[in-house]
N, C-alpha and C positions, 0 to 999 in steps of 0.2 A: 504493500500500500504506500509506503515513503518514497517510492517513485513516482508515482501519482502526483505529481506537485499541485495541478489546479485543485484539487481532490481534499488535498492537504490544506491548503489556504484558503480555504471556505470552511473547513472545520475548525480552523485554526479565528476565523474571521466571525464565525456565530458562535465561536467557548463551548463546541460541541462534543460533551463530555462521553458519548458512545466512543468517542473517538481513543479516549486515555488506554494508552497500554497498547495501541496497535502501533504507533507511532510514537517520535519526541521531534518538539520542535526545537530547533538549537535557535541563537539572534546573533548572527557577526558581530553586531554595534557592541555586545554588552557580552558576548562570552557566556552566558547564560544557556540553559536549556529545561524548556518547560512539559507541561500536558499540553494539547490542542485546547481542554479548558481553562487556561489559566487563566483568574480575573483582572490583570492585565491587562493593560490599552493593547490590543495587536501590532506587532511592529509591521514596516514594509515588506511586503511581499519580497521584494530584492533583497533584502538583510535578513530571511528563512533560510534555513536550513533543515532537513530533514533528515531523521536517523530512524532505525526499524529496530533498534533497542536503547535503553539505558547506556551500557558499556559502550554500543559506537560512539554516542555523544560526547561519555567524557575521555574514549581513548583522541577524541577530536581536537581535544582540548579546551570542552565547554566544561561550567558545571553547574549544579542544581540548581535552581530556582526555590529562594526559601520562602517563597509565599505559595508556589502550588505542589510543592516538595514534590518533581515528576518518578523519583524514585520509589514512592509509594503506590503508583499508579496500579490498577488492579494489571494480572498479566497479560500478555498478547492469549487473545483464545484460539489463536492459532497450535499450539502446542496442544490445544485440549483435543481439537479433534481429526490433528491428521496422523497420520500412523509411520509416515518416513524416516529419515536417521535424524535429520534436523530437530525435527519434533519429539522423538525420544530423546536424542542429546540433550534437548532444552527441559524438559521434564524430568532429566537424571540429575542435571546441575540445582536444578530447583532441589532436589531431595539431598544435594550435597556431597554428591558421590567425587568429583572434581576436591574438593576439600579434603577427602576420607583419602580417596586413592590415588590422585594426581589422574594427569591424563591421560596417561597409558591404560588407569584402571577404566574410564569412562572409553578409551578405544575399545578396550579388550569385554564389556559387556556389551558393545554395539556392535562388535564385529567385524572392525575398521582398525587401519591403522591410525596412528595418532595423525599423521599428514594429511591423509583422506580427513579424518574430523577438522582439523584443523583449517583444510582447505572450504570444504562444505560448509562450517559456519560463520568464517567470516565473506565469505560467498554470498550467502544470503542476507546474513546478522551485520554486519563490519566490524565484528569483532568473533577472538578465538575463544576456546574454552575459560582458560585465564582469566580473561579479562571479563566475560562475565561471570563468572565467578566474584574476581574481584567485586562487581558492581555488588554482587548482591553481599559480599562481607560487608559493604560501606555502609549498605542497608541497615544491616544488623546493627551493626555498632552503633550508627544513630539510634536506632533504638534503645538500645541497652544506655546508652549516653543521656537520652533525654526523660527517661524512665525509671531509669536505677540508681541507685548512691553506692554501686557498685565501683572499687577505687578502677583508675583508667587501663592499668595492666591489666587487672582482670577484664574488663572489657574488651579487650585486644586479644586475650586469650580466648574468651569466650566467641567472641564473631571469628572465628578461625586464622586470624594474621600470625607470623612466624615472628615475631618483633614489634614490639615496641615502635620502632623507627619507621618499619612497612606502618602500623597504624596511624602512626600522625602524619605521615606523610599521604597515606590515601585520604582518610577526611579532609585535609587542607586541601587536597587538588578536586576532590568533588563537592567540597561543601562550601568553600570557601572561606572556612573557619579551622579553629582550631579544637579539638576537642575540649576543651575546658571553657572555650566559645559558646560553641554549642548546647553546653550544660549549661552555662548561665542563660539563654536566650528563651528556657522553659522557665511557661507563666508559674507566678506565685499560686499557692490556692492549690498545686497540684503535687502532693510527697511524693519524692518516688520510692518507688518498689522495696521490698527487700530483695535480699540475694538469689534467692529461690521462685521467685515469681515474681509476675509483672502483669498489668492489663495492658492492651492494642487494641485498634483500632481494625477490621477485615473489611477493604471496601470491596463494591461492587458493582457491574453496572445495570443503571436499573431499567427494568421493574426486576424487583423479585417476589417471586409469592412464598414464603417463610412456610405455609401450611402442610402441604405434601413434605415436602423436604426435612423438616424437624418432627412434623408426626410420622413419616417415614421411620427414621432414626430411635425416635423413641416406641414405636409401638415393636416393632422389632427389634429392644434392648436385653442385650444380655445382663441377666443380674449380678452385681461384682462389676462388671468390665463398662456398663454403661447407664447411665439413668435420667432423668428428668426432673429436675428439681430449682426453685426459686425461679421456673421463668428461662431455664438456660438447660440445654442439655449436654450433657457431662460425661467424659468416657476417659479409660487409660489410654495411657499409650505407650508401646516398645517403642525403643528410640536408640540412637547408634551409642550412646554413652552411657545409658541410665532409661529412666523412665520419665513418664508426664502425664501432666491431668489437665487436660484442656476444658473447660467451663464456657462455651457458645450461647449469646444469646441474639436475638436478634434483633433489634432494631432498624426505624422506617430508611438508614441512608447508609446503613452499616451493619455487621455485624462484632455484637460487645464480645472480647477474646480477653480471656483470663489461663496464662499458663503456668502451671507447677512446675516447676522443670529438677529434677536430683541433681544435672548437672548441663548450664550455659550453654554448654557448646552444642548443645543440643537445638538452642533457640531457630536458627532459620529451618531445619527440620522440620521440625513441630507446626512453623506456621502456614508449611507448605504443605504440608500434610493436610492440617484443617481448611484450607481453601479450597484443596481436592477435594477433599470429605464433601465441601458443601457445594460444590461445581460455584465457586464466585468465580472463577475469571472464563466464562463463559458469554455466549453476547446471545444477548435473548431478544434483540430487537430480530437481528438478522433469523433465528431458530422461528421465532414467534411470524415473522413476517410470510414465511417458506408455507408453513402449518398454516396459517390461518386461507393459503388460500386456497386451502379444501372447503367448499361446503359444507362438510359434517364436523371439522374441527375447529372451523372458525368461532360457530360462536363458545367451545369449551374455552379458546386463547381470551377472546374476548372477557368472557367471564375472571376470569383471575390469569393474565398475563404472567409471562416469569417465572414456569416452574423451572426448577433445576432439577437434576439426576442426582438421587443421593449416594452418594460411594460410599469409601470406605478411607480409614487410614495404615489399613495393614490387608494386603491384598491376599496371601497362604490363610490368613483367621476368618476373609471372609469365603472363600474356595470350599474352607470347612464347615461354614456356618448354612451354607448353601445344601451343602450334602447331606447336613443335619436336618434343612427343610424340604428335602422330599418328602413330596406325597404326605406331606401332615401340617396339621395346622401351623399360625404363628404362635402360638401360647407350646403345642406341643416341641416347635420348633428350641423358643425360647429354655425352653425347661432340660432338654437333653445338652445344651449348649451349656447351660449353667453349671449341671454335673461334669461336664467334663473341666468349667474353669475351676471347680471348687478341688477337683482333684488332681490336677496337673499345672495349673497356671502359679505365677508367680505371685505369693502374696506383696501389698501395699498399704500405707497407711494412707489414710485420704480426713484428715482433720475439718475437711470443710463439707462433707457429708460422709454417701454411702459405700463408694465404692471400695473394693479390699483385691481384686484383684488385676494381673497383664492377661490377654488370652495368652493360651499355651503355645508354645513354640511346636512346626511341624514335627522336631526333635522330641519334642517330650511328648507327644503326642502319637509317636511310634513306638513307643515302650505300652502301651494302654494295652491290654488284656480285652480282646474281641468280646471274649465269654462275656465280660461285664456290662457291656451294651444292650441296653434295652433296645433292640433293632431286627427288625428280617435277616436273616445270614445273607441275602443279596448286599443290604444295605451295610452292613459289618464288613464287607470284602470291598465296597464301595471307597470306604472312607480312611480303613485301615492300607487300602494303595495308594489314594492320593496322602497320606500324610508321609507315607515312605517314598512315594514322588518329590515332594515339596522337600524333605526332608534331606535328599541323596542331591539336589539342585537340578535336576534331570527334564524340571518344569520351570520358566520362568514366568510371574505374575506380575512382577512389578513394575513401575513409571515407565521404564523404559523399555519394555518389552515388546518384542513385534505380536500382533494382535493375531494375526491370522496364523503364527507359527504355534501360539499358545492355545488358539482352541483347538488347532489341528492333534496337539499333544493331549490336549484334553480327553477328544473325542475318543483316543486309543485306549482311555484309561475305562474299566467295568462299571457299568451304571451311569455313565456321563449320557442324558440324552441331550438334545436340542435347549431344553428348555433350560437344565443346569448350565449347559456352556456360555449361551447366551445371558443369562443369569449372571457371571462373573465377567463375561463380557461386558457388560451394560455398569458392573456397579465397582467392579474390581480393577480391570484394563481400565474402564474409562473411556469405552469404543461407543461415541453418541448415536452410531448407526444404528446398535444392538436393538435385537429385536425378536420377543415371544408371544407369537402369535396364538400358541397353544396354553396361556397362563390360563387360569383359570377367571381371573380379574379380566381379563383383555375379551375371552371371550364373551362373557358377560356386556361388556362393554358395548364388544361388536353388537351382538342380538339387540339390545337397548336402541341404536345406533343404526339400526339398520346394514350396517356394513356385514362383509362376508363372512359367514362362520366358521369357514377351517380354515385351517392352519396354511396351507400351502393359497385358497383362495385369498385372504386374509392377505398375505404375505403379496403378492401380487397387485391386489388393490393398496399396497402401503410403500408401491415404489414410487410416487409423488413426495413423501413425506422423506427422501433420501436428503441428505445424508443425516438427519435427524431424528431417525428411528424410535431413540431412545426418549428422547422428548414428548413425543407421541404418547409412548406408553404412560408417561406420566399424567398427560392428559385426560388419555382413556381411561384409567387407572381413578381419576376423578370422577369418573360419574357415578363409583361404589359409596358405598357407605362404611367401609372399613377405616379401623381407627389410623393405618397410616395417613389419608387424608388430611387431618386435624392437627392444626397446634395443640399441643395440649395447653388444659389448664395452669396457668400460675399458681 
């Protein structure tokens, strides 16, 4: 879209904030680089510049804008729904693997050598792994910086820089401050954090409809591992250094994030993870616009615009949780789930309510004893392969995984039919095309709807709705009376 230039400066000229996160606009005059929304006078058209990330701008040698802070901008939804090396690249670096493993490790899960990644995203992006990377450490730190009373070393440690010197030297060239600048520049009236937690700010762009998506989440919670309470719903989370308790609520222009974290360096993880969870950097105008011009779905869009697809933040816990919901209900789903966290998973303290435990790892989840499964011996042979799939790494599920490779692996494994695969497709991969035609909800739907009743008809009449399959379901999936639809109660 950054090549687009007329494209650019009309979004850029009406502050049109669908725009944040596809693009940045850089300003020659002032060395600056903003959102397309920034409340800002617009500069000349001639003194724009445009970038298709963060990192090009300020490997350019702009930097932030501290009134529309563009590095908070929700992300490119480009990463969300295409399936190439680009877009898993960009979805591995968001989960921090670039940080963990350097970039040989981010080649060596894509499949690529480091020169192929490296050629391919600043090809696209203008910038390499690295350097996005770096953008999003500058992130963090500002966060941690204007949030915490956390001393600045630690800060440095925690946003993942190797030094002290790397750290004050990136803030000064993206921010234009100095870290101890930047601290002072947060209003009175606002303590920060302690060491261990902090609240943020998740944007998004809107509309969102909060309903499906949180009564999603909560009506199918595991007890222990996730729950709904004061307004926010609330779940653990395994995390590369430690664990976390992420606290979601949601709010008309934002979503309110409160993280536990055992250990910092955890932080851009965690918050990458729960924007997955809740599909925000998604664009619902474009999903919404597609969908509505079906005759039979327009007026569901109409009626409450902005459903999201709810995922997950651990993609092997939810493969399992899915196994666990064949063919039985969500209560019965829930409750076999729960015995297996109360006897395999990791305990936790959670001082701020209920929860006590992590789900269980594929790992300890292959030691489990078949006999002890309250299950059909089908469904015991089911679940006890995939966890020794998951287990051996033989399956990959997560951010960066090729989509079609993964259900193809799926499909070989006993008991995986159509409707599981697409199942962990839709909530797990994070494939918006996913699509079960044979759900039980969906069909229901159809009859209601008039549209076609099986599966294969179904699936036929639903290739207008491409590449947003997933979205659809959501829709359809509203015209039940099931308690996923609902916010719950405060």
């Amino acid at each position: 879209m950054h090549e687009d230039v007329e494209r650019c400066v009309r979004a850029v000229q009406s502050k049109d904030a669908r725009f944040d996160g596809w693009f940045f606009t850089a300003v020659v005059t002032t060395g600056i680089y903003c959102r397309p929304s920034c409340p800002v006078v617009p500069p000349k058209p001639e003194n724009m510049r445009f970038y298709p990330s963060a990192a090009a701008a300020q490997q350019a040698g702009f930097r932030a804008c501290k009134r529309c802070r563009p590095d908070t901008s929700p992300g490119s939804p480009e990463w969300n729904h295409r399936a190439d090396v680009v877009a898993r690249a960009m979805r591995l670096i968001a989960d921090g693997v670039v940080d963990r493993e350097g970039v040989p490790g981010l080649a060596v899960r894509l499949g690529y050598s480091t020169r192929q990644i490296e050629r391919q995203l600043n090809a696209e992006l203008g910038a390499g792994p690295l350097a996005l990377a770096r953008a999003q450490r500058a992130q963090t730190a500002r966060l941690l910086i204007e949030t915490t009373a956390l001393p600045m070393g630690d800060v440095a440690f925690a946003a993942g820089f190797a030094s002290i010197r790397a750290f004050n030297e990136t803030v000064r060239k993206v921010f234009a401050l100095t870290p101890s600048e930047l601290r002072d520049r947060v209003a009175k009236g606002h303590p920060p954090a302690g060491s261990g937690s902090l609240s943020l700010r998740l944007p998004f762009r809107a509309p969102l409809c909060p309903d499906n998506l949180f009564g999603h989440l909560t009506a199918t919670a595991v007890p222990g591992v996730e729950e709904w309470r004061d307004g926010a719903f609330r779940r653990t989370m395994r995390l590369p250094h430690g664990h976390g308790i992420a606290t979601l609520r949601p709010r008309p222009d934002h979503v309110a994030c409160t993280l536990t974290l055992s250990d910092l360096r955890d932080l851009t993880i965690a918050i990458s993870r729960c924007r997955w969870m809740l599909d925000l950097d998604a664009d619902p105008v474009a999903v919404d616009d597609l969908l509505r011009a079906d005759p039979v779905l327009a007026p569901l869009v109409d009626k409450a615009p902005g459903r999201r697809v709810p995922r997950t933040v651990d993609a092997p816990e939810f493969a399992v949780r899915a196994v666990l919901g064949q063919q039985v209900s969500t209560a019965a789903a829930r409750t076999h789930a729960a015995r297996l966290v109360t006897a395999y998973g990791d305990p936790i303290d959670d001082p701020g309510g209920g929860l006590t435990h992590l789900f269980p790892t594929p790992s300890a989840l292959a030691e489990l004893d078949p006999q002890a499964l309250a299950f059909p011996h089908t469904r015991r042979t089911t679940l006890t392969t995939l966890v020794a799939t998951l287990a051996s790494g033989e399956i990959d599920l997560g951010v960066g995984s090729d989509w079609e490779e993964a259900r193809a692996r799926l499909a070989d494994l006993p008991g995986f039919g159509p409707w599981t695969i697409e199942t962990i497709a839709m909530r797990a991969l994070g494939d918006p095309d996913a699509f079960i035609p044979g759900d039980l909800g969906i069909r229901g739907a159809a009859r209601a709807l008039d549209l076609p009743p099986t599966p294969a008809a179904l699936t036929r009449r639903a290739a207008g709705w491409r590449p947003w399959r997933a979205y659809a379901v959501q829709y359809l999936w509203a015209t039940g009376d099931h308690p996923i639809n609902l916010l719950p109660a405060s």
